[in-house]
Backbone as JSON, one array per atom type, in Angstrom:
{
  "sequence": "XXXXXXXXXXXXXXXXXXXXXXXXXXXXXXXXXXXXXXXXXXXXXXXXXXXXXXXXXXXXXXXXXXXXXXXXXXXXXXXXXXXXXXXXXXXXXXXXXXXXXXXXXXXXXXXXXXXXXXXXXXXXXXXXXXXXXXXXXXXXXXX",
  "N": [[-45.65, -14.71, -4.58], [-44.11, -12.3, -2.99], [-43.55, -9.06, -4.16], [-42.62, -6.77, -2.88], [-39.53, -6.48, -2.31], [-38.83, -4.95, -4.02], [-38.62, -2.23, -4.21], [-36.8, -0.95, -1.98], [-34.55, -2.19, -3.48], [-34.82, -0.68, -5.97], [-34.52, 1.49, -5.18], [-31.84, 2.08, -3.74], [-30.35, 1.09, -6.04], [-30.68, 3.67, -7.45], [-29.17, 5.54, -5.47], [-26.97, 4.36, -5.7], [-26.3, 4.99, -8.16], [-26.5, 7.92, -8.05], [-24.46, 7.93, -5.75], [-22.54, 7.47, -7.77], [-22.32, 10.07, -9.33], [-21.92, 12.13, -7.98], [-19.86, 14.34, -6.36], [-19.42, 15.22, -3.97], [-20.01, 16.11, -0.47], [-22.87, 15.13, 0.72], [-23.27, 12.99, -1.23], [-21.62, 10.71, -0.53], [-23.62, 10.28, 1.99], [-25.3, 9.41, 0.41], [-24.56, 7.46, -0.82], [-24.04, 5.7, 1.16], [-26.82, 5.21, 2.29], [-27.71, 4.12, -0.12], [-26.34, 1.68, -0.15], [-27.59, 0.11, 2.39], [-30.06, 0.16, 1.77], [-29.84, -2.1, -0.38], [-28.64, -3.73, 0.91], [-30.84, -4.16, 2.28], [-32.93, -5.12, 0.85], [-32.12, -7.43, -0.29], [-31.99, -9.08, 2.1], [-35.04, -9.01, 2.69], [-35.78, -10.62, 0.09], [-37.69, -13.3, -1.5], [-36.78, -16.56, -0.46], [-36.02, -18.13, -2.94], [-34.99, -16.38, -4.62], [-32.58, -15.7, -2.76], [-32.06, -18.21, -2.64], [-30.72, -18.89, -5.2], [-28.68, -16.9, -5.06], [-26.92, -17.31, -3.99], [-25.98, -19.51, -4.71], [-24.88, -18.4, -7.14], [-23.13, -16.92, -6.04], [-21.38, -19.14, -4.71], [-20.15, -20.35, -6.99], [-19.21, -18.32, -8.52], [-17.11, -18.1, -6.77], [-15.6, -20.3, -6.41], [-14.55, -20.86, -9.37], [-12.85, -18.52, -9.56], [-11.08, -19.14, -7.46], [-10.25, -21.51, -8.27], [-8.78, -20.61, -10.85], [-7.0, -18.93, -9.67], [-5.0, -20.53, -8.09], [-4.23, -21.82, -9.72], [-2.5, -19.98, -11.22], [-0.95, -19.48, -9.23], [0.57, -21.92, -8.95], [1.87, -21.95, -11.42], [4.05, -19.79, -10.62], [4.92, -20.9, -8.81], [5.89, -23.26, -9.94], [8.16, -21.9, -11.82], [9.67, -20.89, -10.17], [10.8, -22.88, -8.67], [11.94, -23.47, -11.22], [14.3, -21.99, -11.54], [15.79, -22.05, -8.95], [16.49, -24.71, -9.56], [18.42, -24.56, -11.85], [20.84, -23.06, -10.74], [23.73, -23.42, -9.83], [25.02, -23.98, -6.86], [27.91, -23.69, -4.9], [28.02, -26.02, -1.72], [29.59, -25.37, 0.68], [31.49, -22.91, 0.67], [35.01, -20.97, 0.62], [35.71, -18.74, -0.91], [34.7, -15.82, -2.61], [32.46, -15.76, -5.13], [32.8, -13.91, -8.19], [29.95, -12.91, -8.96], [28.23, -13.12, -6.66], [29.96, -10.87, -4.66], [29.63, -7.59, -4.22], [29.45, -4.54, -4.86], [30.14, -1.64, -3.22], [28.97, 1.64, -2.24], [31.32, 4.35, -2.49], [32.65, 6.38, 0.62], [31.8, 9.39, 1.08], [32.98, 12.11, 2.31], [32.28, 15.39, 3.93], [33.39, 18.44, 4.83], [32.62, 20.89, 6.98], [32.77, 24.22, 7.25], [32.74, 27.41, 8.85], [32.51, 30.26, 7.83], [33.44, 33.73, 7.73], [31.72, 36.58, 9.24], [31.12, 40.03, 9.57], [29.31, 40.52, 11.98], [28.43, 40.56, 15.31], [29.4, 36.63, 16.75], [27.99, 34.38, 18.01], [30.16, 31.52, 19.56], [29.49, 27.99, 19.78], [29.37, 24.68, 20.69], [28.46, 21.37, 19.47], [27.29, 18.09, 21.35], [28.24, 15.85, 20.14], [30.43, 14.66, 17.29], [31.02, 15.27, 14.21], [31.65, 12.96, 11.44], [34.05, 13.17, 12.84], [35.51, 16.01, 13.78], [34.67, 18.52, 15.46], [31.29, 20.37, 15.63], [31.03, 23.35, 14.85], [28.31, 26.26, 15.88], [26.71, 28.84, 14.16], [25.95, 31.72, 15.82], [23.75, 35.2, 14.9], [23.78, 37.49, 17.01], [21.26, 40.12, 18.06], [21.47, 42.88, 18.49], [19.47, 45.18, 19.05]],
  "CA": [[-44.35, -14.17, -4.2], [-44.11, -10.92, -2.64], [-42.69, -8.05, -4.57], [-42.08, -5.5, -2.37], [-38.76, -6.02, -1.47], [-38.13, -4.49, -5.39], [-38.93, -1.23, -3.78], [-35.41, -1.0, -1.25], [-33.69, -2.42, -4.39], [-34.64, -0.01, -7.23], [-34.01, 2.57, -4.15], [-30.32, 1.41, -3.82], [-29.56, 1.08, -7.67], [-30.72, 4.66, -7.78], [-28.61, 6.17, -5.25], [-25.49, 4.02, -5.72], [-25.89, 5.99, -9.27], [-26.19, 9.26, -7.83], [-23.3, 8.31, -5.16], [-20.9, 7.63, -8.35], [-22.34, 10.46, -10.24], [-21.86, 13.13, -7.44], [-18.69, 13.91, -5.54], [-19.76, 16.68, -2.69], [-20.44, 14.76, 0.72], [-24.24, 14.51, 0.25], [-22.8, 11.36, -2.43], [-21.14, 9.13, 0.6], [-24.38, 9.68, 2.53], [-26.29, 8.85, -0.5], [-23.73, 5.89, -0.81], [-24.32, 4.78, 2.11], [-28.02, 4.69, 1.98], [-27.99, 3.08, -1.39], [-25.71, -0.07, 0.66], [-28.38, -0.3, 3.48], [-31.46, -0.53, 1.07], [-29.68, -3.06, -1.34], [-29.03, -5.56, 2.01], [-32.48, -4.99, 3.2], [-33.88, -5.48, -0.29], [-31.77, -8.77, -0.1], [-32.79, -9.73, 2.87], [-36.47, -8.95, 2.06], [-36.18, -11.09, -1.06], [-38.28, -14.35, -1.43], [-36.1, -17.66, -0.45], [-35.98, -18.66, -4.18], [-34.04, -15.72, -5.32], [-31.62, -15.94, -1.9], [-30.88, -19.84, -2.77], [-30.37, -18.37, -6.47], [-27.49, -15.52, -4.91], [-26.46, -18.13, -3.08], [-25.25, -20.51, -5.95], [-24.36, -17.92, -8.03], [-21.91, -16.73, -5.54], [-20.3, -20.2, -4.8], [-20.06, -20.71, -7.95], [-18.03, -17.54, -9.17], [-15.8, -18.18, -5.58], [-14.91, -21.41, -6.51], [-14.0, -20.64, -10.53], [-11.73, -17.53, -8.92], [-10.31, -19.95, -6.38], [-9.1, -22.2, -9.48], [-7.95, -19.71, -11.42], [-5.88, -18.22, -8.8], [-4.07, -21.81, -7.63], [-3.57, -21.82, -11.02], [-1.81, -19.02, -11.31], [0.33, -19.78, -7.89], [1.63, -23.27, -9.13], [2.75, -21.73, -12.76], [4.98, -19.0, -10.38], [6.29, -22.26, -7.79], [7.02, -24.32, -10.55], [9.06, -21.11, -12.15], [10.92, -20.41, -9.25], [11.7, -23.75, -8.64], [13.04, -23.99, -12.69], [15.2, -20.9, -11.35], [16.67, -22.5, -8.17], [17.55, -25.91, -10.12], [19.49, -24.61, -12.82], [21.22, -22.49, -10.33], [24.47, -24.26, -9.15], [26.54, -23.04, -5.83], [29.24, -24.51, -3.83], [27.53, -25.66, -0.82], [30.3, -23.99, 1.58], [32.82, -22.29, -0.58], [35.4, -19.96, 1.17], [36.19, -17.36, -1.87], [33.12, -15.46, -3.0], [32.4, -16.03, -6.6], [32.56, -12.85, -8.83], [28.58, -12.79, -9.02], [28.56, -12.75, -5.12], [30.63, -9.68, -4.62], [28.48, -6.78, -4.18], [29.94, -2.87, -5.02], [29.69, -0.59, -1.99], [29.43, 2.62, -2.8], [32.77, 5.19, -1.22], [32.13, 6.86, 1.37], [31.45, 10.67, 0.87], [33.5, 13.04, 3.67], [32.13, 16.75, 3.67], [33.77, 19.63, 5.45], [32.04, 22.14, 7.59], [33.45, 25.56, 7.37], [32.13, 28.61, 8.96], [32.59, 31.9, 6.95], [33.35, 34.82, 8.46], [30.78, 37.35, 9.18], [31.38, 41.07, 10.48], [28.41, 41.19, 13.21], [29.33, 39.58, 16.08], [28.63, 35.75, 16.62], [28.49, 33.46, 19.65], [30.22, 30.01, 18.99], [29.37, 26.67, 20.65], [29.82, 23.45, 20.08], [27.59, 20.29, 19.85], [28.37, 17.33, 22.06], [28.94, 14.71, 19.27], [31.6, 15.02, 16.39], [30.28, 14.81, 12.98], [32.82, 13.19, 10.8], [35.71, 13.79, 13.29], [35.6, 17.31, 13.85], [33.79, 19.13, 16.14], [30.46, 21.45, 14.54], [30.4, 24.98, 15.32], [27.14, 27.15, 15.26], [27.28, 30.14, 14.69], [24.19, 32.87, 15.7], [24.04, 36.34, 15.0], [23.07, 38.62, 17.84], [20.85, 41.31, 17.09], [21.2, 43.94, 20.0], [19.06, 46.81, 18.51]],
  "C": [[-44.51, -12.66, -4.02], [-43.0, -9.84, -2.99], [-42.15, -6.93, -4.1], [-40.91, -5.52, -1.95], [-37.85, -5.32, -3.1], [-37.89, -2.87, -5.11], [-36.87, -1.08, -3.19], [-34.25, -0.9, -2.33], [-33.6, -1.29, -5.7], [-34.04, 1.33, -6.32], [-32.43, 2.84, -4.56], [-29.88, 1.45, -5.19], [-29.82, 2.9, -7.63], [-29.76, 5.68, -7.24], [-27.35, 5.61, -5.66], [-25.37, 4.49, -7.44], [-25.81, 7.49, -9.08], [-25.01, 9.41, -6.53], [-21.88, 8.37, -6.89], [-20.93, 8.89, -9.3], [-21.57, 12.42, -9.36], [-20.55, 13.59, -6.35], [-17.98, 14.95, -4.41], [-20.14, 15.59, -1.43], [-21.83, 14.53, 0.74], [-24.03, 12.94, -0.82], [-22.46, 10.62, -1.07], [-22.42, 9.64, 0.99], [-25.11, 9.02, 1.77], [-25.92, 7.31, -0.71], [-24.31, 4.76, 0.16], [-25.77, 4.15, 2.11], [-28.69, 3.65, 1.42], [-27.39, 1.59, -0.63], [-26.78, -0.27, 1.11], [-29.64, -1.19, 2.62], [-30.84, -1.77, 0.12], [-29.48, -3.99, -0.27], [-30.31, -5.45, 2.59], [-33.53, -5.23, 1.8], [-33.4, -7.49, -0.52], [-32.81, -9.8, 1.01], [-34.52, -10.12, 2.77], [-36.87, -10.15, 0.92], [-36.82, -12.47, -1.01], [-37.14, -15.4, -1.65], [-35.34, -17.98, -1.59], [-34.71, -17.75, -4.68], [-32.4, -15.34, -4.13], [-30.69, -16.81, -2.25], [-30.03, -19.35, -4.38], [-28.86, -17.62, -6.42], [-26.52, -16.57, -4.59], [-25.05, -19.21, -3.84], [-24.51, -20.16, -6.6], [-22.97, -17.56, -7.06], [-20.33, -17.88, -5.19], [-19.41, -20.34, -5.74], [-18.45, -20.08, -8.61], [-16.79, -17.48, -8.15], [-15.19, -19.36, -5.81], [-13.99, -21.25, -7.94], [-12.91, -19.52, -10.41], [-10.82, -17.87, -8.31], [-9.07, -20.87, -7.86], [-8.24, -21.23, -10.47], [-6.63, -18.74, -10.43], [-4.73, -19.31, -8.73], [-3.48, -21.79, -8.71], [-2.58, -21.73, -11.47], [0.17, -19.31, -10.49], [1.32, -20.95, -8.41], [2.33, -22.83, -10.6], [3.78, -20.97, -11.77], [5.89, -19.88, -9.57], [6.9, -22.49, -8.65], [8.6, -23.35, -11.38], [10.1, -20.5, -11.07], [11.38, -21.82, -8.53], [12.54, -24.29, -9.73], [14.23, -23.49, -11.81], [16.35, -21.63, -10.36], [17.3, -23.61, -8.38], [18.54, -25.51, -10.83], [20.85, -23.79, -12.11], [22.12, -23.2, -9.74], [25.51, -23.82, -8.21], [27.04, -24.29, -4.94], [28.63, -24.89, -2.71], [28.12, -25.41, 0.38], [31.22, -23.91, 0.51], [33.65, -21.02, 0.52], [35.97, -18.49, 0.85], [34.88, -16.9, -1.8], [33.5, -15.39, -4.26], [32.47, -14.34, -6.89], [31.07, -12.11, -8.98], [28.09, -12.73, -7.51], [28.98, -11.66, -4.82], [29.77, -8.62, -4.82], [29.88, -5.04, -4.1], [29.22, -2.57, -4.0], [29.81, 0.88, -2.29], [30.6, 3.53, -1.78], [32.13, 5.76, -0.79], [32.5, 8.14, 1.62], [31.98, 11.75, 2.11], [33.24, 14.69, 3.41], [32.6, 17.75, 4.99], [33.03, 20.4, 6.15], [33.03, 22.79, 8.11], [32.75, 26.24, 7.4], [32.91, 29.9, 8.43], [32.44, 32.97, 8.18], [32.25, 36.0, 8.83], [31.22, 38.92, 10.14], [30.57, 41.63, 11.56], [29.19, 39.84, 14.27], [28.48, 38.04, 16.63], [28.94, 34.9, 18.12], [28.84, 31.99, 18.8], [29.76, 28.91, 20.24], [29.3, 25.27, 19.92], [28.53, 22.29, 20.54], [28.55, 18.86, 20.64], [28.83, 16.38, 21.48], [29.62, 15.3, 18.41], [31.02, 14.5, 15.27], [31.1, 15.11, 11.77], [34.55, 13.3, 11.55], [35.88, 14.52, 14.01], [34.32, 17.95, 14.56], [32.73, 20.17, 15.32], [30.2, 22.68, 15.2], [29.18, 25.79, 14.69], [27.54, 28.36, 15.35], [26.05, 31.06, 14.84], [24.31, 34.51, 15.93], [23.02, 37.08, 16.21], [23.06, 40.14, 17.53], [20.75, 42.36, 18.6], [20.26, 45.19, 19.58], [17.66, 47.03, 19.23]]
}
């Protein structure tokens, strides 16, 4: 069995410790590096230890897979407790008290321009905000 593809690999472990140790941009190229040599140390590697990755990976994708479904059917079956015990009218034309939703009031603010003793040009915008027309006002500086 041919050992050289340990070479690429001890490569790769070395930088992907000096990408997490360093954090100036010389680290991502080093990062990167360290990726390349760890898939061509893979690739490189003798059959045996491929079929080996190989298994091991199924393996931990399938035990992740169950544990997840797992997971999913404890949150269905809890949100289907939720929607049984839950009992509504199926048309009703009042709205229940728990239905009824608070809106908050609706906030009306004033715009008032203040007087100023330089002199100002007025104009007006073409929409109404609130009602009431909005005057700008801009001081001209003649000096």
């Amino acid at each position: 069995m041919a050992l050289f593809f340990l070479v690429p690999l001890f490569t790769g472990l070395i930088g992907g410790y000096i990408f997490k140790k360093c954090s100036d941009e010389i680290g991502y190229f080093v990062g990167i590096f360290a990726l390349v040599c760890i898939v061509l140390s893979l690739v490189l590697a003798p059959w045996q230890i491929q079929l080996m990755l190989l298994i091991f990976t199924l393996i931990t994708t399938q035990r992740l897979l169950q544990q997840n479904e797992y997971k999913l059917k404890q949150v269905e079956d809890n949100h289907e407790k939720l929607h049984y015990t839950e009992k509504k009218d199926p048309v009703s034309s009042k709205p229940t008290t728990t239905e009824v939703k608070h809106l908050p009031k609706p906030q009306y603010i004033s715009y008032q321009a203040t007087e100023t003793t330089d002199k100002n040009a007025e104009g007006e915008l073409a929409g109404k905000p609130l009602g009431t027309p909005l005057r700008i006002h801009t001081i001209s500086r003649n000096a």
